[in-house]
N, C-alpha and C positions, 0 to 999 in steps of 0.2 A: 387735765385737759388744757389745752394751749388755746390761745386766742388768737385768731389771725386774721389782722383788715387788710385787704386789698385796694388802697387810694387808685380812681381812675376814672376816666369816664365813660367806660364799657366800651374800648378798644378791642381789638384781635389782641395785643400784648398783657392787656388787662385779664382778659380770659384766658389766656394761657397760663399768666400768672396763676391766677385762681386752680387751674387744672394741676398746673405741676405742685401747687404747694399742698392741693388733698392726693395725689398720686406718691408724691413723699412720706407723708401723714401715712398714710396705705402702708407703702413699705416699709417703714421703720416704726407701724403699729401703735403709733400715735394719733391720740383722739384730739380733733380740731375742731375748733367754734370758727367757719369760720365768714365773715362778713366784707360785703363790697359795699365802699363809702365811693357814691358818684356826685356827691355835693358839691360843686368846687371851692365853695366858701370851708367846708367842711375838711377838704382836702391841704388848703392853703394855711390854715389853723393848726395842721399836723406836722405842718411843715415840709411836706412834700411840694418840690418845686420842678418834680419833672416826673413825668405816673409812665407806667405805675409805680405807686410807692406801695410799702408793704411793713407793716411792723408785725411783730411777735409779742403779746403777753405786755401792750400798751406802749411798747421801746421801737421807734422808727428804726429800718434796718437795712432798707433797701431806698433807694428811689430810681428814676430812668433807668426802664426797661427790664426786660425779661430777667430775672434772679438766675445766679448759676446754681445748679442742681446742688453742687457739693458743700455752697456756701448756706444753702437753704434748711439741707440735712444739720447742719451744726448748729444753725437758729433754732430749730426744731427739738432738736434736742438738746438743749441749755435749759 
């Protein structure tokens, strides 16, 4: 199972985030944990300097804005 935070602070792009990375999850039948960090202290500690930010499995991977689908799929599965 993959772990996957969502850094943000419950934006429209935050929850799309969220939506497309279990719709992925979905299709490439991977089991996700996965959690939205809206703390901003909590955010800025992760090193996220622009949300949403998004790591995989504790490793920051993403930050500003919506993640590409195809880049997401290969986070996902690594």
């Amino acid at each position: 199972m993959k772990t996957v935070k969502v850094y943000g602070p419950g934006c429209k792009r935050c929850e799309a985030t969220e939506t497309l990375v279990r719709d992925t999850a979905l299709k490439l039948g991977i089991e996700v944990d996965v959690e939205k960090v809206t703390d901003a202290k909590s955010i800025a500690m992760a090193g996220v300097m622009s949300t949403p930010g998004l790591s995989v499995d504790g490793k920051l991977v993403h930050a500003g804005g919506v993640p590409d689908a195809a880049k997401l799929e290969d986070w996902l599965s690594a």
